[in-house]
C-alpha positions as CSV (number, residue, x, y, z in Angstrom):
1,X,49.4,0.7,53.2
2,X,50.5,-2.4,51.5
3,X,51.4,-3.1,47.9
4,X,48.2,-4.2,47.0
5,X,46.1,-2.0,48.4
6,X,48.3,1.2,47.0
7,X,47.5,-0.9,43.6
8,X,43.8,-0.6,43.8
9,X,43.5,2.7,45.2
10,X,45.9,3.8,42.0
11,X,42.9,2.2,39.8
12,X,40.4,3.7,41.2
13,X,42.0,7.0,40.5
14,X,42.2,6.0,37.2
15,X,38.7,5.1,36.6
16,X,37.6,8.0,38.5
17,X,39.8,10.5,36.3
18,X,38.3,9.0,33.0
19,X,34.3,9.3,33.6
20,X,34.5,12.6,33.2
21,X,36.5,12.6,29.9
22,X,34.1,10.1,28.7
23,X,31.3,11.8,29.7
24,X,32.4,15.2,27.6
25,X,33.4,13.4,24.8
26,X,29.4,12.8,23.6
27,X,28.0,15.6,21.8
28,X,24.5,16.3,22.8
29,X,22.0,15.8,19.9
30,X,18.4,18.2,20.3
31,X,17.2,19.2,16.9
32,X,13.0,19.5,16.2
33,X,11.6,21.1,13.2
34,X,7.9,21.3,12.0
35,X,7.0,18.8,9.4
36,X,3.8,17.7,7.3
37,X,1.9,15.0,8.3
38,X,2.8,12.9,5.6
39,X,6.7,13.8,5.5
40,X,9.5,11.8,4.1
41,X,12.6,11.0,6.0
42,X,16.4,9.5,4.7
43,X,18.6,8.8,7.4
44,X,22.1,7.3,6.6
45,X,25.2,6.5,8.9
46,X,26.6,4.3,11.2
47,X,25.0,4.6,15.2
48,X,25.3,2.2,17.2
49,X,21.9,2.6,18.9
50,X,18.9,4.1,16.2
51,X,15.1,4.3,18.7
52,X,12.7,5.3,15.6
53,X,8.7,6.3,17.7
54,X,5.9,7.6,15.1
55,X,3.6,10.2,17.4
56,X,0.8,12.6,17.2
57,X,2.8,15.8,16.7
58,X,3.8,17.6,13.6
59,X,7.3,17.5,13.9
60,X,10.4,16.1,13.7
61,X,12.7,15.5,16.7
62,X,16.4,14.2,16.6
63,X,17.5,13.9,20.5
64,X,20.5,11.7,21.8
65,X,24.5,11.6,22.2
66,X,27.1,10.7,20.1
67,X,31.2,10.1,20.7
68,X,33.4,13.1,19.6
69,X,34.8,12.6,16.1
70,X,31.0,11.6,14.9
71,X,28.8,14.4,12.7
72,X,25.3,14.9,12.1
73,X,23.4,16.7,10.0
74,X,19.8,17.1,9.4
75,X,18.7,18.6,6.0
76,X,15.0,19.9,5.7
77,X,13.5,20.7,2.4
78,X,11.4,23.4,1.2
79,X,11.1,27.2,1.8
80,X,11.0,27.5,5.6
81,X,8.2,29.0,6.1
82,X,5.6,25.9,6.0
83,X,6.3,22.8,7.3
84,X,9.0,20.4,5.6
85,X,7.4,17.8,3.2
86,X,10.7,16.2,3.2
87,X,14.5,15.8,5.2
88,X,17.8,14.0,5.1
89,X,19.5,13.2,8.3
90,X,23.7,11.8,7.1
91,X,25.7,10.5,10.3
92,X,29.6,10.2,9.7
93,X,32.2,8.8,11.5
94,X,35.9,7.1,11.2
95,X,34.4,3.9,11.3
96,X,31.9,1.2,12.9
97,X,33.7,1.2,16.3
98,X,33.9,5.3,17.0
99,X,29.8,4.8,15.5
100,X,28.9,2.0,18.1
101,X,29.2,4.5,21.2
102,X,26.0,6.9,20.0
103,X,22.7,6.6,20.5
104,X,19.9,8.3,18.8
105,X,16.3,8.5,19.4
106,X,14.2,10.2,16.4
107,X,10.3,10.4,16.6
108,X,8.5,11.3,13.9
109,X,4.6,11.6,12.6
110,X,2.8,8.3,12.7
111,X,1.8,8.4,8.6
112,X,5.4,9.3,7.5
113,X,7.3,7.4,5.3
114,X,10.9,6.5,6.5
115,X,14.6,5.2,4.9
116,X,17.1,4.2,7.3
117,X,20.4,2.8,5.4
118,X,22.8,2.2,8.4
119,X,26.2,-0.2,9.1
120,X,26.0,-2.2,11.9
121,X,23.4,-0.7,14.2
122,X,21.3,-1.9,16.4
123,X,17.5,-0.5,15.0
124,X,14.1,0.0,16.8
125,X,11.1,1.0,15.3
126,X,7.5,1.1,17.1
127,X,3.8,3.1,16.2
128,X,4.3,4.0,12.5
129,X,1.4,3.7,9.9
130,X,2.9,5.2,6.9
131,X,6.1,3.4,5.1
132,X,8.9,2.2,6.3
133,X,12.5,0.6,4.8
134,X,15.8,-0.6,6.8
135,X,18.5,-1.1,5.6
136,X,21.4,-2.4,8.0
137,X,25.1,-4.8,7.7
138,X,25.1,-6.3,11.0
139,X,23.4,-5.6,15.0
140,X,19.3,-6.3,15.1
141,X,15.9,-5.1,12.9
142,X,12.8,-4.7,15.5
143,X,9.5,-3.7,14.4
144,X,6.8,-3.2,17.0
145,X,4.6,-1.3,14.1
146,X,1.8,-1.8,10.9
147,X,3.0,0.6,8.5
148,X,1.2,0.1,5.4
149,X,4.2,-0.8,3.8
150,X,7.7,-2.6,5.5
151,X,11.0,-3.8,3.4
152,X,13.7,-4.8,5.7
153,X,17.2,-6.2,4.4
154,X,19.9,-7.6,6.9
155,X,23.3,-9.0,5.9
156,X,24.3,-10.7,9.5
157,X,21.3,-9.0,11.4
158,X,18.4,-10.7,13.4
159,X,14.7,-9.2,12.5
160,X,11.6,-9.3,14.7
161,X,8.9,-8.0,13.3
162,X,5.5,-7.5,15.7
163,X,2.4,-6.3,13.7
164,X,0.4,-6.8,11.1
165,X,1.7,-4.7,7.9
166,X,-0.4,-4.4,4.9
167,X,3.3,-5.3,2.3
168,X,5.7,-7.0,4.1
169,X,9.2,-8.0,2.9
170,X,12.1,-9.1,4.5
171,X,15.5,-10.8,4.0
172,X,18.7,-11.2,5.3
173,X,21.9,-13.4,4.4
174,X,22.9,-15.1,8.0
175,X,20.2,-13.7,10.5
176,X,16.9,-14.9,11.7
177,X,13.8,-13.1,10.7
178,X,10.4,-14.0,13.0
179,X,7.1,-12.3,12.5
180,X,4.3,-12.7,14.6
181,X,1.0,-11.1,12.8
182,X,-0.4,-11.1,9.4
183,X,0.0,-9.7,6.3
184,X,-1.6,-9.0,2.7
185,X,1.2,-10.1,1.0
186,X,4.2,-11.4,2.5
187,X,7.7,-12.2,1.6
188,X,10.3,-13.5,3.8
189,X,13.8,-14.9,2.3
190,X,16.9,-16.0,3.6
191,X,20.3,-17.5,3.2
192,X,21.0,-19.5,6.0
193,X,18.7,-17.9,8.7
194,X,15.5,-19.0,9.9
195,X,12.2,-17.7,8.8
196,X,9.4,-17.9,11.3
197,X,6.0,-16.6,10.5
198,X,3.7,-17.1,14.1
199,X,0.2,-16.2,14.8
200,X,-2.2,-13.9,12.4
201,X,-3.9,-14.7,9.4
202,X,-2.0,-14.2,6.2
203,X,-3.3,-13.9,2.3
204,X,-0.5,-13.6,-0.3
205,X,2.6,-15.3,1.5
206,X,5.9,-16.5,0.3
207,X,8.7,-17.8,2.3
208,X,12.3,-19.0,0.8
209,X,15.6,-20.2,2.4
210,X,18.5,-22.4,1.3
211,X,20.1,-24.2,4.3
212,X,17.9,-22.2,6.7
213,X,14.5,-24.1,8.5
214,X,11.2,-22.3,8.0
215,X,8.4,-22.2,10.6
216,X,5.1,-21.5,9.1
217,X,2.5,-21.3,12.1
218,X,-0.4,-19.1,10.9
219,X,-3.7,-19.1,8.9
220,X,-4.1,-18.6,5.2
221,X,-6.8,-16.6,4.2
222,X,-9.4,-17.7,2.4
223,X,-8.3,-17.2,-1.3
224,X,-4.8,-17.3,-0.6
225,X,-2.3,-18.5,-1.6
226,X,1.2,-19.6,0.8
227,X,4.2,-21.1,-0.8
228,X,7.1,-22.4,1.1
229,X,10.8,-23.0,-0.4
230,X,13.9,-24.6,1.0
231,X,16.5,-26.2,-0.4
232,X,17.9,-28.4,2.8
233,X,16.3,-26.6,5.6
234,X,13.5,-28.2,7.5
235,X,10.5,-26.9,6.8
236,X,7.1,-27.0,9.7
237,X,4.1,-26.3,8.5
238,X,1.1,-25.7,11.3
239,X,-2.1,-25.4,9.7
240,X,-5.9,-24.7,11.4
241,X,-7.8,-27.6,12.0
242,X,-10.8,-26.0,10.9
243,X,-11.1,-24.1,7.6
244,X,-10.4,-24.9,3.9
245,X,-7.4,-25.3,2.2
246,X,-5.6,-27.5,0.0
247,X,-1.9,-28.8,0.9
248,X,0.8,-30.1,-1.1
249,X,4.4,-30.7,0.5
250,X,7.2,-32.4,-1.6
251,X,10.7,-33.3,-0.4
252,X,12.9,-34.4,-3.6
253,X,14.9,-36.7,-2.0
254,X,13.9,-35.9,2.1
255,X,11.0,-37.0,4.2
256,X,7.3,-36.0,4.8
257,X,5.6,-36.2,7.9
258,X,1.8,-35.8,8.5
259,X,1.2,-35.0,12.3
260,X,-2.3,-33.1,10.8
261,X,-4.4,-35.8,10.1
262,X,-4.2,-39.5,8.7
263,X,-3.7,-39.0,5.3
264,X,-1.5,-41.2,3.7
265,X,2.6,-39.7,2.7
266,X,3.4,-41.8,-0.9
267,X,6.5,-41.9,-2.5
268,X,7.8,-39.1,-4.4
269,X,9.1,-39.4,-8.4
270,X,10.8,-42.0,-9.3
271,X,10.5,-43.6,-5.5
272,X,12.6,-41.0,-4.1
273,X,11.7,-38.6,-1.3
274,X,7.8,-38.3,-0.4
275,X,4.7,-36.3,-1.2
276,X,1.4,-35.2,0.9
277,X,-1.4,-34.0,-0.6
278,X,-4.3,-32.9,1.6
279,X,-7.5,-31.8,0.2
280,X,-10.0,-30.1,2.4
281,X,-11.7,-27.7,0.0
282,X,-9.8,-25.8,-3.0
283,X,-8.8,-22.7,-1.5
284,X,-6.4,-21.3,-0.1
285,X,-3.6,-23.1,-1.5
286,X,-0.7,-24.1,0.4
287,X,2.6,-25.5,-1.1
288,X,5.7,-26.6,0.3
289,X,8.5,-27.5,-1.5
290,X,12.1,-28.9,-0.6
291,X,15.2,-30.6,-2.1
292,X,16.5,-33.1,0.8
293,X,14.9,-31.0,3.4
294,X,12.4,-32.7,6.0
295,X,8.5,-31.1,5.9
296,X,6.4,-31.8,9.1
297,X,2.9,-31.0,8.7
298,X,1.1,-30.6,12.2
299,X,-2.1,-28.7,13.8
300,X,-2.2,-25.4,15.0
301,X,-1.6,-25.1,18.1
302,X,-1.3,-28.5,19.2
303,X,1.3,-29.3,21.3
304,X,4.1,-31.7,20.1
């Protein structure tokens, strides 16, 4: 056998030997306990993986694996005997790197209302009606749900939000946040991110960024109201071509560019920047605002 062949067959030995330790290092996680319909749920910690489902059933179920070295405890209130109104579910570890290796998969009644405060982690969330919060450092925020209520904050994490939640707010410092559905009232605010809002119709809406661009490609409702802030990210605005509304889009010292119709862009203040105001009824109201940020105003829909 030559050298090099001795070599690999010594690595694959290796390799071989170590499946098995790695495979009996991850503690088996099966916990289920009956729970009201309506039930509140807190889970903090650091997982690297965190699956949240809403079902049908009256009960809570923790399954998944986590590395050796990681706890996890589930606390259910009240007396035992009747369902749980309420739990606490704490996940500790050394640090984010032991944490990245588990994965946990937690379903829960479609109308609960659910916390999750986590490190970085990367979170799923699909069928839930009730309430929902995330909290998370870095990783990834998805949402494939319509809880009546949704509050998402991200440091470095991307959100994607699918749905159509009644009170929706999300922000983040450096990550992207895209929803695609409507909303009642709306709020979507980042850093340096990008806000998109695509598809649905939308009543109460506010989106706000710094250096971060901001895609607004929905319908206002009539009676709403949609304001739009940046201070040097580009802002695209894609409104119906049917419908009422009434537009206003200001850059202080950066360009406006009408791709809706053929109204006329006119000098801002004091000559600087430009303004476009489009009037096709008096409601909803649609503003957009930036500093030296560029605002294109286009069609919905159309292609570019």
């Amino acid at each position: 056998m030559t050298h090099m062949m001795r070599a690999g067959a010594t690595a694959l030995a290796l390799v071989a030997c170590a499946l098995p330790v790695t495979a009996s290092a991850q503690q088996k996680v099966n916990q289920r306990h009956a729970v009201a319909p309506d039930f509140s749920f807190r889970v903090k910690g650091s997982v690297g993986a965190l699956r949240l489902t809403g079902w049908a059933k009256d009960s809570l179920a923790v399954t998944g694996a986590l590395p050796a070295g990681v706890r996890m405890e589930v606390m259910i209130g009240g007396d035992g005997k009747s369902p749980a109104r309420g739990a606490k579910m704490f996940i500790e570890s050394p640090n984010d790197a032991v944490a990245s290796g588990g994965s946990i998969e937690i379903r829960v009644p479609t109308r609960a209302r659910v916390w999750i405060k986590a490190g970085t982690a990367v979170v799923e969330a699909r069928d839930l009606e009730g309430g929902l919060d995330i909290s998370v450092i870095g990783g990834s925020v998805t949402v494939v749900a319509s809880p009546r209520e949704l509050q998402v904050e991200a440091m470095d994490a991307g959100v994607t939000i699918d749905g159509t939640p009644a009170w929706l707010r999300a922000k983040t410092a450096t990550g992207d946040v895209t929803v695609r559905g409507g909303s009642t009232d709306l709020a979507l605010t980042t850093v340096s991110g990008t806000l998109r809002l695509e598809q649905g119709t939308v009543e109460r809406a506010r989106l706000e960024s710094v250096t971060g661009d901001i895609h607004f490609m929905a319908t206002p409702a009539r009676g709403g109201d949609v304001t739009i802030d940046s201070h040097s990210g580009a802002i695209e605005l894609a409104l119906p071509r049917r419908g009422d509304f009434s537009l206003v889009a200001a850059s202080i010292t950066g360009a406006v560019r009408n791709r809706y119709d053929g109204t006329r862009v006119s000098p801002g203040r004091e000559g600087r920047g430009a303004e476009l105001a489009i009037e096709h009824g008096d409601s909803p109201r649609v503003s957009a605002r930036s500093f030296k940020g560029t605002i294109t105003v286009s069609v919905l829909g159309a292609r570019p």
